[in-house]
VEXDRENTI-937936 format. One record per residue (C-alpha): x, y, z. Coordinates in steps of 0.05 Angstrom, whole numbers, padded with zeros to 5 digits, always signed. Last residue first. Layout:
! residues N
XYZ...
***
This chain:
! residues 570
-00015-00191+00273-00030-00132+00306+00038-00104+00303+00024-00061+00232-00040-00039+00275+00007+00002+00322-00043+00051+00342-00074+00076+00270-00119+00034+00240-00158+00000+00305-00152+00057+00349-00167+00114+00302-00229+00061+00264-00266+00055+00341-00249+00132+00369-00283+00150+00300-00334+00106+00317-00345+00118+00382-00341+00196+00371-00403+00191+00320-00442+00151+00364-00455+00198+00410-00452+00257+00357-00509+00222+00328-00522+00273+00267-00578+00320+00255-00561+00377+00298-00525+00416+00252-00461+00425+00292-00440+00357+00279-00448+00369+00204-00415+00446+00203-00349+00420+00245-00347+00360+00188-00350+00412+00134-00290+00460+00158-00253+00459+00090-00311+00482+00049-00371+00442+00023-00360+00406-00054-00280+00409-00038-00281+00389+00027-00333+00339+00018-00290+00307-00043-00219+00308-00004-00254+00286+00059-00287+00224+00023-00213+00208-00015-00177+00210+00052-00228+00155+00087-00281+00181+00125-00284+00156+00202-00233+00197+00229-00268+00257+00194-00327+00240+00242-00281+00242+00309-00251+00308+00284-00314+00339+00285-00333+00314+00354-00276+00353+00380-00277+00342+00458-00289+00268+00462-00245+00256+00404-00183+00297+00433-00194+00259+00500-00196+00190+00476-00147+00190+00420-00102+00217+00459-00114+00161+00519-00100+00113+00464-00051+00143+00435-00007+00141+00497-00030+00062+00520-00006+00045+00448+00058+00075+00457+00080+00055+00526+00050-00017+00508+00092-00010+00437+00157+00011+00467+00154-00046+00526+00203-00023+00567+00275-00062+00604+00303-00036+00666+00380-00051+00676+00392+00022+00642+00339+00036+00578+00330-00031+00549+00280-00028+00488+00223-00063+00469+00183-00090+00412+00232-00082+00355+00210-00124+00296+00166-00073+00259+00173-00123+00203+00203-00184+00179+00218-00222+00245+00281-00239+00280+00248-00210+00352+00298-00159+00360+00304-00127+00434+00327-00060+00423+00375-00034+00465+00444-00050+00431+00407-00027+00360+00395+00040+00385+00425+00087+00330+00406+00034+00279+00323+00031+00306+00328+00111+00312+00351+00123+00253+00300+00072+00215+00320+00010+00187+00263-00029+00226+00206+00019+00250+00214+00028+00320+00138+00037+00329+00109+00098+00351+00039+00096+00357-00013+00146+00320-00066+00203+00323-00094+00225+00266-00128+00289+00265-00172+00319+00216-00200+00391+00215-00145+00429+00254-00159+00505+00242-00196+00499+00302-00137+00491+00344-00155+00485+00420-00164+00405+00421-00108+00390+00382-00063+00437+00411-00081+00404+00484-00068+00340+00464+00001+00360+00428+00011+00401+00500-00009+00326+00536+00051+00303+00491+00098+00335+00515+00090+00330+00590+00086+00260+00582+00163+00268+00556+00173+00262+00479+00250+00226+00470+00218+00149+00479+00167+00170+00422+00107+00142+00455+00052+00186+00419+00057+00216+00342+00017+00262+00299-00014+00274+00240-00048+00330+00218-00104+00337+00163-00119+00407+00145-00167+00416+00094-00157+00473+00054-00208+00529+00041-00159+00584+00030-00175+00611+00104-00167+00540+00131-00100+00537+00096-00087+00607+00133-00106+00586+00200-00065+00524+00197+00002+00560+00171-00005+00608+00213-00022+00569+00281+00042+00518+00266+00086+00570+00262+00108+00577+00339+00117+00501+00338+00171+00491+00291+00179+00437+00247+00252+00426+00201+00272+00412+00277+00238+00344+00262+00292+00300+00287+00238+00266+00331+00280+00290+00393+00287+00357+00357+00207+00351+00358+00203+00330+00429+00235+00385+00453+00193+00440+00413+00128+00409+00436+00059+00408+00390+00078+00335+00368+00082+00292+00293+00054+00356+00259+00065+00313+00195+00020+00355+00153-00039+00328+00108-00054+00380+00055-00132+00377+00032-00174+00420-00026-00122+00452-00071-00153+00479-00125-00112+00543-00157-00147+00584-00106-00128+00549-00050-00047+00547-00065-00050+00620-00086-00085+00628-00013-00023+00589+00020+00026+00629-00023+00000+00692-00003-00013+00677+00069+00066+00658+00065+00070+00613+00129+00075+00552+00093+00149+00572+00084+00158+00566+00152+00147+00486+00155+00087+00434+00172+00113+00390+00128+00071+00373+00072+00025+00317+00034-00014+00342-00020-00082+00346-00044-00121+00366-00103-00179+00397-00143-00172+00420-00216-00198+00480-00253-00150+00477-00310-00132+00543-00311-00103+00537-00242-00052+00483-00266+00008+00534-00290-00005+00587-00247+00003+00533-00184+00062+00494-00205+00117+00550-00195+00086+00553-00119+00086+00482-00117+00160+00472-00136+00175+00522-00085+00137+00495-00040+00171+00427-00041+00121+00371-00029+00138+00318+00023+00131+00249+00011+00108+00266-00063+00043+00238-00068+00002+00291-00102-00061+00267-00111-00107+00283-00157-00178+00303-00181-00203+00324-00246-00206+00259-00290-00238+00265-00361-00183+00202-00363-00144+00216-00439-00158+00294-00431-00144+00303-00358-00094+00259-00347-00055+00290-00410-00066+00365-00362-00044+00332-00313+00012+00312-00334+00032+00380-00378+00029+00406-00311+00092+00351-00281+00136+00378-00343+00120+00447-00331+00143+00454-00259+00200+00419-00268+00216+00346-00237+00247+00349-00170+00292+00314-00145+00319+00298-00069+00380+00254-00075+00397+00181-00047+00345+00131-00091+00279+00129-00053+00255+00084-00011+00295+00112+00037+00251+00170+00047+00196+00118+00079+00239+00101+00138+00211+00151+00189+00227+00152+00266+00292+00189+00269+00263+00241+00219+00325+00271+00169+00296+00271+00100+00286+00345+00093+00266+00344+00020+00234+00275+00030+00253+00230-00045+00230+00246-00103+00187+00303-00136+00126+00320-00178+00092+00247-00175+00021+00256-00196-00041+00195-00169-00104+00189-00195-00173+00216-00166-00245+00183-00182-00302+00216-00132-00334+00168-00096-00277+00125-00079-00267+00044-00088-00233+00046-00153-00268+00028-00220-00255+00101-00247-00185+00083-00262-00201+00020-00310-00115+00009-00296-00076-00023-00361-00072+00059-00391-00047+00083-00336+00019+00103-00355+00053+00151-00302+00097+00210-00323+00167+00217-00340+00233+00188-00310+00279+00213-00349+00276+00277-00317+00287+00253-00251+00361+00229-00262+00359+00154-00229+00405+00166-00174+00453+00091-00153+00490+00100-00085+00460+00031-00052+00476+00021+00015+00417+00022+00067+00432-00003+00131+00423-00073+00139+00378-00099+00190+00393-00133+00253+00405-00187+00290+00445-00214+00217+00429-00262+00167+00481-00264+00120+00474-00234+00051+00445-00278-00004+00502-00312-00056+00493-00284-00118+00454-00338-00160+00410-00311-00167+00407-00234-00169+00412-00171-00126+00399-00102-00163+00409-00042-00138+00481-00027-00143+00486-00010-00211+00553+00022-00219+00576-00049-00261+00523-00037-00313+00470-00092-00333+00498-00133-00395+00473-00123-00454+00420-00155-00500+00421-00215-00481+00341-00217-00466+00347-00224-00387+00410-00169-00387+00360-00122-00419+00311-00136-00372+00351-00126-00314+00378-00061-00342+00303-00037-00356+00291-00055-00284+00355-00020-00260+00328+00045-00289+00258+00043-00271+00252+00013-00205+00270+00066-00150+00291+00042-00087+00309-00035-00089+00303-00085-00146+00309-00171-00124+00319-00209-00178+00303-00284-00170+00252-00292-00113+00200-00343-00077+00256-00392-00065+00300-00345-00026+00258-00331+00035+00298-00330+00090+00365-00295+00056+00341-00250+00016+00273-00236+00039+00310-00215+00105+00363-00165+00075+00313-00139+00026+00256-00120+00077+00266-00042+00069+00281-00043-00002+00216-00094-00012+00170-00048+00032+00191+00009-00013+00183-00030-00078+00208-00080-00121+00202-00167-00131+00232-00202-00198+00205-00268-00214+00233-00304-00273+00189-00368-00284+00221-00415-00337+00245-00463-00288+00162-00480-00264+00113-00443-00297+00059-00456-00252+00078-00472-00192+00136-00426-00188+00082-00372-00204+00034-00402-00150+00091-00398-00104+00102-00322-00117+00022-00303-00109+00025-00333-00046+00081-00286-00021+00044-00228-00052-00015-00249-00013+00032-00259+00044+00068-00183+00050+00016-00141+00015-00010-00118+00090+00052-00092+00105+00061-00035+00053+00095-00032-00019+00107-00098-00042+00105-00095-00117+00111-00166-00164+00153-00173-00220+00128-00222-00274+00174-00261-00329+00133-00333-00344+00073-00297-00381+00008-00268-00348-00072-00272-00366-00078-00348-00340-00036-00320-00278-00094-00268-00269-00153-00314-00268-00122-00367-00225-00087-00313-00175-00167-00285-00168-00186-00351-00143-00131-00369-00097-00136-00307-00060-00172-00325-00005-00116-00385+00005-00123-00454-00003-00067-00512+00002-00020-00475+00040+00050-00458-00002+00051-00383+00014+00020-00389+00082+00064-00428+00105+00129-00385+00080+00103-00323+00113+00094-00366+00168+00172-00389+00172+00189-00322+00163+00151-00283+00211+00126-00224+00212+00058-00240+00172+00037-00277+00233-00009-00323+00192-00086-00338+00208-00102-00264+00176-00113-00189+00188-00114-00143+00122-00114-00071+00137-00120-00013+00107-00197-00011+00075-00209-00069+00118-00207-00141+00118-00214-00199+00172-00192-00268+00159-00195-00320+00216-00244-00370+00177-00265-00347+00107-00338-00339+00098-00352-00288+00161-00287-00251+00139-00309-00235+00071-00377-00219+00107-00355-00172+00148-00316-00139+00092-00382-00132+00052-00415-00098+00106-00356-00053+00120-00354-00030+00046-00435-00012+00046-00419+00030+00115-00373+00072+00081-00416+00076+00021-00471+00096+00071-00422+00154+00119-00414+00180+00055-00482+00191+00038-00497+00212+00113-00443+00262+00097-00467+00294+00030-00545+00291+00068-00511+00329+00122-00477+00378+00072-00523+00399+00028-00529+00391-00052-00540+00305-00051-00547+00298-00113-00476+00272-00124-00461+00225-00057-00535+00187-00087-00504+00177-00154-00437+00154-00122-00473+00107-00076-00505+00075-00139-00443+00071-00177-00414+00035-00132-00473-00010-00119-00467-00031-00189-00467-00104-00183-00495-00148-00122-00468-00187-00052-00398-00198-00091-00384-00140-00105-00343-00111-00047-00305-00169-00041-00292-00192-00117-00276-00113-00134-00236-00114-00070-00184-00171-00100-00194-00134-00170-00168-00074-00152-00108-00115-00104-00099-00142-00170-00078-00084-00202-00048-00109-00260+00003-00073-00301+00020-00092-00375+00098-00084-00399+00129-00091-00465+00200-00086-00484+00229-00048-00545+00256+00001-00498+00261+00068-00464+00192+00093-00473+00158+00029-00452+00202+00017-00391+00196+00073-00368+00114+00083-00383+00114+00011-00354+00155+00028-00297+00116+00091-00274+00052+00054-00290+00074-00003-00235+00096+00055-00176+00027+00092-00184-00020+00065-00140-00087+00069-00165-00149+00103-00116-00196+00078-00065-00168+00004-00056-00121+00014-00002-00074-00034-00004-00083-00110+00005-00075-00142-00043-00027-00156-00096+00004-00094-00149+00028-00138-00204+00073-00127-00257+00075-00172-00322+00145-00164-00371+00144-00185-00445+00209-00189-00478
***
C-alpha cells in the first residue's frame, strides 16, 4: 500500500518539520508499505514568497554570507525579513481578508468554530486551491494529513474536502498530530465527514497498525488505544474537552531517525539551512498547569541513546552537507546532552535546544562543554522571575535564585539565551510579574525575550482543574475566554493581553537589543549568534548605525502581534 502525508500551510516555513519523515522512515523500515511526504505548507510559501521573481532566496543568502561584520550581517537580515513581509502584503492585497505571516495565517473564517471550519472547507475558492490541484494530481486515494499548530486548522480542512472530492468512496483519510490529539474529541464528533482514522500522540506504531489492517494483512491490536475509526460511533459532545486517555508507549528505540529524503531541505525560508533531531520524547518534568504540548506525546519520558541520535547527525551531515540543527525535544535532558556533546563536537556543528531553566544548567562546566561542542541558542521557559508565581505555574522544576548562573554562564559559552515568559496567569500577582519586568530589563545575560499571554489552553491542567469557572465558548481552540472567580466574572485574555502588553512596552523601551532580536526569526538569531557571538544584537544597537527608534517599534510591533494571544485573533 501506498500512503501520502501532508504537512498543509501554515507553519513556519524556515526549516522542515519532522513528524511526516519520522513516519515514513517508520513506516518504511517496518514494512513493505511506501510512504512520500509533502510539505505543502513549503510549497504554499514557495508560491508566496516567489511569486514577484525567482532566486531572491538565494540572493539574500549570498548577500547575509559576505557580509563579515555584524551591522551589515543584521541589515542583511533585517532585508530578507523585509523581502518576506513584502510578499505577504501582497498575498493579502490579492486575496480579500487574508493576511499571512511567518506564524500566523489570519483569514475570513473564525478557525474556532465548527460550523466555519466546515465553510471554509467546502467554499467555492480558497488561496490554496491551486497548490491542492498540483499536489492531489501527485497523491493516491490513502493520504493522512498533519495538524500540528492552529494556523493549519482550515487549509488542512480544505485540503480534506478536495480529497473526498476527488476520489470519492475510495479516499481513506487519516488525520495525526499534536493539534489533532488535542482537538480529537471535537473533530470527532463536529466534523466527521472530513475524517476516517483519526491517530493521536505519537504516529508511528498505530499508523503502521492502521495500515496493516487497511491491506488485510492483520488486524490492529486490541491494546491500541490510539486509533479511532469509522464507523466507531464518535464520542459525545461534551462542555468540555476530554482528558487525555490513551496508555499506548511506542518504545523509543524503534523509532529511529527522520527520513528526509521527499523534503528539497535547503529550499526553506532561512538563511542558513538547519533540519530538525529528535533525541527524546515527551517533557521530562511534564507537570506545567498552563502547557498542553507534553501530551502530545505517548505517556512516558524517553530518551533515545546518546549514540544512536549522533550517528543522525552525523548521516544528516553526509547525505544533506547540512551543519545546523535543531533539537526539538520539548525539553532536553542534560544528561542526555552532556553524553551527546563528546560525541558531536568532532563534527563541528552548530545548534539549538529548547530547556528548562533548571539547576543542572548551573554546571559552568557542563554549560561551557555545551558551547564548545556548538551550541549557538537554548530558549528557556523562564515563564516568570517570582518564586510564587512559578509553583502557581507548576513550574517548581524552575527556581529563581539559579536563573543568573545559568544565564551568565551560557552567555560565557557563547549561547544565546532566548527566554520566554508569561503575563496574566490568574496565580501570578501584579507584583509578580513587574519583578519578571524588572529581571528582564536588569539581566544582560538575557539576549531575546519573548513575552506572551496566558490563554487557558483547552485540555490543559489548569483548563480541567477549573472547568466550573471557565466560560466555554464550544469552539475548537483556546475556547476559554473567561473565568468566574466568586459572583464576579474576568476576562482571562483582556487581563492577559493588557499584562504583556505593558511588558512588552517597558522591557523593549529599555533593552533596545532585545527589541531587534524580537524582530529576527529563530533561524536569523541562531546564524548571527553563531557567525558573531551570543550578545550580537547588544553590539548592533550599540554601534551607532541602526534606528534604535524604529528598531523598538518594530520589535514592540511583531511581540504584540505574534505573541499576545494571537491564537485568539481570529
Amino acid at each position: 500500500m501506498h500512503l501520502d502525508l501532508v504537512f498543509p500551510p501554515a507553519h513556519d516555513p524556515a526549516m522542515p518539520h519532522s513528524a511526516l519523515p519520522l513516519l515514513k522512515a517508520y513506516v518504511e523500515r517496518n514494512s513493505s508499505h511506501t510512504v512520500t511526504c509533502h510539505d505543502a505548507n513549503q510549497r504554499f510559501f514557495a508560491d508566496v514568497l516567489h511569486a514577484p521573481s525567482g532566486g531572491q532566496l538565494a540572493t539574500h543568502r549570498e548577500t547575509y554570507a559576505q557580509a563579515d561584520r555584524v551591522v551589515p550581517a543584521v541589515l542583511a537580515a533585517l532585508r530578507f525579513d523585509a523581502w518576506m513581509k513584502g510578499a505577504f502584503a501582497r498575498f493579502g492585497a490579492r486575496h480579500d481578508g487574508y493576511g499571512l505571516t511567518m506564524r500566523g495565517l489570519r483569514t475570513p473564517y473564525d478557525r474556532r468554530d465548527p460550523q466555519s471550519v466546515r465553510a471554509f472547507a467546502t467554499v467555492a475558492h480558497t488561496p490554496f486551491d491551486a497548490l491542492y490541484e498540483e499536489l492531489l494530481a501527485q497523491t493516491g486515494p490513502v493520504v493522512g494529513i498533519n495538524l500540528s499548530v492552529e494556523d493549519q486548522i482550515l487549509p488542512a480542512f480544505r485540503l480534506a474536502h478536495l480529497i473526498r472530492q476527488i476520489h470519492g468512496e475510495n479516499s481513506c483519510i487519516i488525520w495525526g498530530g499534536s493539534l489533532l490529539t488535542r482537538l480529537r474529541p471535537v473533530i470527532a464528533s463536529e466534523l466527521g465527514e472530513f475524517w476516517d482514522h483519526l491517530v493521536t500522540r505519537e504516529g508511528e506504531a498505530p499508523l503502521l497498525s492502521l495500515l496493516q489492517w487497511l491491506q488485510d494483512e492483520a488486524p490492529v491490536p486490541a491494546s491500541e488505544d490510539r486509533i479511532l475509526s469509522k464507523p466507531t460511533p464518535a464520542p459525545e459532545r461534551s462542555g468540555i474537552v476530554n482528558p487525555y486517555t490513551s496508555r499506548q508507549v511506542t518504545p523509543i528505540e524503534h523509532t529511529g531517525k527522520a527520513d528526509f529524503s521527499d523534503y528539497l531541505v535547503h529550499d526553506y525560508f532561512s538563511l542558513t539551512p538547519m533540519l530538525p533531531v529528535l533525541a527524546s520524547r515527551k517533557c521530562y518534568w511534564g507537570k506545567c498547569t498552563f502547557c498542553t504540548i507534553h501530551e502530545s506525546w505517548d505517556p512516558q519520558a524517553r530518551q533515545r541513546s546518546a549514540q544512536s541520535v549522533a550517528d543522525d547527525i552525523t548521516d544528516l551531515c553526509t547525505t544533506f552537507g547540512i551543519r545546523h540543527f535543531r533539537f526539538v525535544d520539548e525539553a532536553m535532558p542534560p544528561d542526555l546532552l552532556d553524553a551527546l556533546l563528546p560525541l558531536v563536537e568532532p563534527e563541528h556543528i552548530a545548534f539549538e535546544i529548547y530547556a528548562i531553566a533548571e539547576r543542572r544548567f548551573t554546571d559552568a562546566g557542563f554549560v561551557s562543554r555545551l558551547g564548545r561542542s556548538g551550541c549557538r541558542q537554548a530558549y528557556f521557559g523562564l515563564e516568570s522571575a517570582d518564586e510564587g508565581a512559578l509553583v502557581a505555574l507548576g513550574k517548581k522544576i524552575n527556581q529563581h535564585r539559579h536563573y543568573g548562573r545559568i544565564f551568565q554562564s551560557c552567555a560565557a559559552a557563547g549561547i544565546h539565551v532566548y527566554t520566554y515568559t508569561l503575563f496574566g496567569f490568574p496565580g501570578s500577582s501584579d507584583l509578580a510579574e513587574q519583578r519578571t519586568v524588572d529581571y528582564l530589563i536588569n539581566e544582560p545575560a538575557i539576549h531575546t525575550a519573548t513575552i506572551s499571554s496566558f490563554i487557558a489552553v483547552t485540555g490543559s491542567p489548569f483548563a480541567l482543574d477549573n472547568a466550573d469557572r471557565l466560560t466555554h465558548n464550544l469552539r475548537m481552540t483556546e475556547d476559554f475566554e473567561s473565568v468566574t472567580i466568586g459572583l464576579r466574572g474576568q476576562d482571562l485574555a483582556l487581563k492577559a493581553n493588557s499584562a504583556a502588553a505593558a511588558a512588552v512596552d517597558t522591557v523593549y523601551a529599555a533593552r533596545p537589543d532585545l527589541a531587534l532580536s524580537a524582530i529576527l526569526n529563530d533561524e536569523m538569531r541562531f546564524s548571527l549568534s553563531d557567525r558573531f557571538g551570543s550578545a550580537f544584537a547588544t553590539a548592533a544597537v550599540s554601534s551607532g548605525h541602526l534606528d534604535i527608534d524604529a528598531i523598538t517599534r518594530e520589535g514592540d510591533e511583531t511581540m504584540k502581534h505574534e505573541r499576545i494571544a494571537r491564537s485568539l485573533d481570529a
